[in-house]
C-alpha positions as CSV (number, residue, x, y, z in Angstrom):
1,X,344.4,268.7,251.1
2,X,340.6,267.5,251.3
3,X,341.0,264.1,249.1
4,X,343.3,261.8,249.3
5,X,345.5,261.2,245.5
6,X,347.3,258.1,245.0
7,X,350.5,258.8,242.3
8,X,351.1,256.3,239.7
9,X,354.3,256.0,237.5
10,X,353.8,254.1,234.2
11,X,357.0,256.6,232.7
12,X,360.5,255.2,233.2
13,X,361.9,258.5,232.0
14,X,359.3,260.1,234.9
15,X,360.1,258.0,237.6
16,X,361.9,260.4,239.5
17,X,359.3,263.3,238.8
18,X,356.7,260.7,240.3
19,X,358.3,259.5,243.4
20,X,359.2,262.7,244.5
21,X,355.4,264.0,244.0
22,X,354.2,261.2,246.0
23,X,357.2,262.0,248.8
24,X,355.8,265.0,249.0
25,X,352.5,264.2,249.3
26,X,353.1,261.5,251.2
27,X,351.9,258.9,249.6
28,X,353.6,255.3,248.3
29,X,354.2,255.4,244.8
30,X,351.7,253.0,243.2
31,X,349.6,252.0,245.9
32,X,346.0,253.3,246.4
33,X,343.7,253.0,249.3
34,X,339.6,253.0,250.5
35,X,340.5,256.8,251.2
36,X,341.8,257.3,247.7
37,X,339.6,259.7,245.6
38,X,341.9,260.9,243.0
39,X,344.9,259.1,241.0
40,X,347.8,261.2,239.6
41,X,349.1,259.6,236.5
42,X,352.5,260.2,235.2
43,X,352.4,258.6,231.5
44,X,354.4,258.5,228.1
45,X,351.3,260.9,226.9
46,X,352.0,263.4,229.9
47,X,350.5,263.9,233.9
48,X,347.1,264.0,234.4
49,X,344.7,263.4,236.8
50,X,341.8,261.1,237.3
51,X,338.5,260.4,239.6
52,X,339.2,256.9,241.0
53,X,336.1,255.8,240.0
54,X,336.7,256.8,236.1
55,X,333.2,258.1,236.1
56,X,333.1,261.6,238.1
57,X,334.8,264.0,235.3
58,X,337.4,263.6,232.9
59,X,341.1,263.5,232.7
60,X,342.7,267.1,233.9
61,X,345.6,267.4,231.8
62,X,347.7,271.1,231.2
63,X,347.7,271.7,227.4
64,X,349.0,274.9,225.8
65,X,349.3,273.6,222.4
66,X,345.4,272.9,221.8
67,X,342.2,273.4,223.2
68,X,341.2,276.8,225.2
69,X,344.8,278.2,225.9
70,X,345.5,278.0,222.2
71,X,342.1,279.7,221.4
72,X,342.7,282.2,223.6
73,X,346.2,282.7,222.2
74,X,345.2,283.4,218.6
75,X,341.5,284.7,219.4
76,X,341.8,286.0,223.4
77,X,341.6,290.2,222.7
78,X,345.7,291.0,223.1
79,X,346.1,294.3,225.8
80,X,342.2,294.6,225.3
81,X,341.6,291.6,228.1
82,X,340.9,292.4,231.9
83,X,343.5,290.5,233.0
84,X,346.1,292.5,230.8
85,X,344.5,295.7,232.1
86,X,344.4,294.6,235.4
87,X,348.8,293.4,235.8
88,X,349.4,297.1,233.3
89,X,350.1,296.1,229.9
90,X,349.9,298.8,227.3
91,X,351.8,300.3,224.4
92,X,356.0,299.8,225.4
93,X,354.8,298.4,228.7
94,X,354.9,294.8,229.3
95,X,355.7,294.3,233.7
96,X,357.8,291.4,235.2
97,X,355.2,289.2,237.1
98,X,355.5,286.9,239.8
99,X,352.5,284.8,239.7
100,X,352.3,283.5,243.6
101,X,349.4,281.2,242.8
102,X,350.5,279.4,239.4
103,X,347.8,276.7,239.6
104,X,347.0,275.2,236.3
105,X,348.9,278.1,234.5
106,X,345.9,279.5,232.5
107,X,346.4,283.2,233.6
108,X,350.3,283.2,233.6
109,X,350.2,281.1,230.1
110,X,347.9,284.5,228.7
111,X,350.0,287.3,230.4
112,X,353.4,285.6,228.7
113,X,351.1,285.6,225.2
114,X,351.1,289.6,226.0
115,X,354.5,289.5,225.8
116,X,355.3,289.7,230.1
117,X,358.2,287.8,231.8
118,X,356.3,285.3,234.0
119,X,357.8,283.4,237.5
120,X,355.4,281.5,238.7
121,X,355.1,279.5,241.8
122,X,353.2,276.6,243.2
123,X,353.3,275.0,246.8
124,X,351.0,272.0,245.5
125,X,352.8,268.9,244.6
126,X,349.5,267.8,242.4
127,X,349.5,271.0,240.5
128,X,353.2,271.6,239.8
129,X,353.6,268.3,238.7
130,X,350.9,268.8,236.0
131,X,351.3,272.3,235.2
132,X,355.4,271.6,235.0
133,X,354.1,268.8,232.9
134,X,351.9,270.8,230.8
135,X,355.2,273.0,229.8
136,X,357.4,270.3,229.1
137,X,355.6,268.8,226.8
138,X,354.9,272.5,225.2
139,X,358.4,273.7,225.0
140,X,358.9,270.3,223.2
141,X,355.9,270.8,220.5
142,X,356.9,274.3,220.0
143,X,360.7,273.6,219.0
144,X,359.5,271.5,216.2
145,X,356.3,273.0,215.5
146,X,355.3,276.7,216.5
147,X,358.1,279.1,217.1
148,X,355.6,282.5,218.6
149,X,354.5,279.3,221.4
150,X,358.5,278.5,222.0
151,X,358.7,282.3,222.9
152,X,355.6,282.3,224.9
153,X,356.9,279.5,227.0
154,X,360.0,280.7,227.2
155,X,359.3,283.6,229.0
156,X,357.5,281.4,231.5
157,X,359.4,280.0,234.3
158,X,357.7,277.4,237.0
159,X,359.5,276.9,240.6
160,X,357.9,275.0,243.6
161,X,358.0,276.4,247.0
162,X,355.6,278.2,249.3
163,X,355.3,281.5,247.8
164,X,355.0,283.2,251.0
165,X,358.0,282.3,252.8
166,X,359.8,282.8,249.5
167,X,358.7,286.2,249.2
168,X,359.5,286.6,252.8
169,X,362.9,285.6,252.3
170,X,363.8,288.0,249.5
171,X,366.1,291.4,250.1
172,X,365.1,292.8,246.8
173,X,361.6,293.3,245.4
174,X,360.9,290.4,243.4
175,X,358.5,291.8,240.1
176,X,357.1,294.3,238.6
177,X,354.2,292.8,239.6
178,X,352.8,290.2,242.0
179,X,349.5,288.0,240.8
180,X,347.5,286.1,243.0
181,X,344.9,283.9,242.9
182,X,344.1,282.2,245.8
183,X,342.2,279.4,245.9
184,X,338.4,280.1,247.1
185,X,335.5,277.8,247.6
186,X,332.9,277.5,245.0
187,X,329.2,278.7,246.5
188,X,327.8,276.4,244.5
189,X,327.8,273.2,242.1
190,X,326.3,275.0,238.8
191,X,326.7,274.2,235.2
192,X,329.6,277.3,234.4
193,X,332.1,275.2,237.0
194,X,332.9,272.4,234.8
195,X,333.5,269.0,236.9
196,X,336.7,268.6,236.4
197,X,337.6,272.3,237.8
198,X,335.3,271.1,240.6
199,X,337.6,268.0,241.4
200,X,340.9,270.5,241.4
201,X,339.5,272.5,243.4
202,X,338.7,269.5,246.1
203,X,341.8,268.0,245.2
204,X,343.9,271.6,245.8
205,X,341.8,272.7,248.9
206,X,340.9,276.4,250.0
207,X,344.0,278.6,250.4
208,X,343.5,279.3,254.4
209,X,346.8,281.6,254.2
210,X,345.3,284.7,251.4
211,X,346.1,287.5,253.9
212,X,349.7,286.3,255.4
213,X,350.4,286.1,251.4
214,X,348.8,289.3,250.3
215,X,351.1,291.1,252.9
216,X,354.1,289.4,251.7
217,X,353.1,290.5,248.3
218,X,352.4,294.1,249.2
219,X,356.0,293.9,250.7
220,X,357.5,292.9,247.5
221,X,356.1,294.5,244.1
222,X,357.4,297.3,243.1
223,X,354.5,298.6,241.3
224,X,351.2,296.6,241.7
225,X,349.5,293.6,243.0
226,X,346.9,292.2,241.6
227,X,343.9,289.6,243.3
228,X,342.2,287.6,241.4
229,X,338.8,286.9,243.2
230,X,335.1,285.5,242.5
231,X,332.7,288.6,241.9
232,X,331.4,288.6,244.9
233,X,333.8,287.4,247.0
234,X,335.1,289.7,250.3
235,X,338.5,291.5,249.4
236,X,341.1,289.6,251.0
237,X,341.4,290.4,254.5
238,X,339.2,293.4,253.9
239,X,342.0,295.5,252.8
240,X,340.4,297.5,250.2
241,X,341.9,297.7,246.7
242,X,342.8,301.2,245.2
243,X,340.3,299.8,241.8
244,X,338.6,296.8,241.0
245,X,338.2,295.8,237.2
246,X,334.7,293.3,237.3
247,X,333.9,290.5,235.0
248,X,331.0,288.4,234.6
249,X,332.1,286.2,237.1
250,X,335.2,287.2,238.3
251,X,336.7,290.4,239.5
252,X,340.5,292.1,239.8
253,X,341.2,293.8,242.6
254,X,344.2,296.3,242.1
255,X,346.8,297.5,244.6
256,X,349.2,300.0,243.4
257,X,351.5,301.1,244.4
258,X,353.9,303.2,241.9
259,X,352.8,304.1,238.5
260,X,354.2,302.3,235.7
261,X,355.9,304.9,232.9
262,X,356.5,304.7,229.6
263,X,359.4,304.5,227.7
């Protein structure tokens, strides 16, 4: 991790969830230091995290009931968005994914709006503990308010580990399909990488470990996986994809390897 976070609990009722982030992290609950850059906040309102400094960015908080993941839920394009093309959904076909690199959720959050079964994974304590946060407090909302988002969480389930050794581990093949998106450096500081992506990113660090955890993916789909990568960014360990699906700033590279057929 390239910055140092400090965790704070101001939650009785997330006490537990905050010392065992800053175990993990290594870190004394409550306590901050001249090295400390970030502060991880566990709240009544929810986890989110901070610049130390309160000036740098804003809070980065996991939402799915408001903002951008609800507009792309009710506006986002349905099977007609890249990211759906890329994982195989079409008419009767919706695959099992097992999203290696869960970050903030964003992707996994849209492929469970198609309709998909979503596991996802994340080795960082900063990020599970606001993306497990993020759901929480979704799943609650949605019981009371919004039964399509209580399905849409519902099919999306969040477990810690190191996704490599866990895939490692497993006898069976794991998903119908395997998503990745490792964490890459920015090439630059420009206007489209908003500041508080910028301070996740420094926060998360680069993911050294893409090729170790591409194999272990190759090993275990059954049918694709699927690297999510910056336009113009090398393929990962330069094994070359079978396609490649480009965006505007972002591309999907595509390994197959069975064919998906229909019911």
């Amino acid at each position: 991790m390239s910055s140092s976070v400090a965790v704070f609990s101001h939650n009785p009722a997330a006490q537990m969830a905050a010392e065992t982030c800053a175990a993990q992290l290594q870190v004394a609950l409550n306590q901050t230091t001249d090295e400390t850059a970030y502060h991880l906040r566990f709240t009544a309102e929810g986890v989110y995290l901070e610049a130390a400094d309160g000036k740098k960015h804003g809070r980065i908080q996991v939402d799915f009931c408001a903002g951008g993941a609800s507009h792309r839920r009710l506006y986002g394009g349905g099977k007609g968005q890249m990211i759906a093309k890329a994982v195989g959904v079409a008419a009767g076909i919706k695959p099992r994914v097992f999203d290696a690199t869960a970050g903030l959720g964003g992707d996994a959050f849209v492929l469970a709006c198609l309709g998909c079964e979503v596991r996802l994974m994340e080795r960082s304590p900063v990020a599970f503990a606001l993306l497990e946060d993020g759901l929480l407090r979704a799943r609650a909302f949605a019981m009371a308010e919004d039964a399509e988002l209580a399905d849409i969480i519902g099919r999306m389930q969040l477990l810690p580990g190191n996704s490599i050794t866990h895939l490692q581990t497993q006898v069976a093949q794991v998903a119908d399909v395997i998503y990745l998106d490792p964490m890459f450096p920015e090439r630059q500081k420009s206007a489209a990488v908003k500041k508080e992506m910028q301070a996740f990113h420094q926060v998360i660090g680069q993911d050294l470990d893409d090729e170790a955890l591409l194999q272990a993916a190759l090993a275990k789909a059954s049918h694709r996986v699927v690297v999510k990568r910056p336009r113009h960014a090398p393929a990962i360990g330069g094994v070359k994809p079978h396609y490649t699906l480009e965006g505007k700033s972002s591309r999907f590279d595509i390994y197959v390897l069975k064919s998906f057929s229909r019911p």
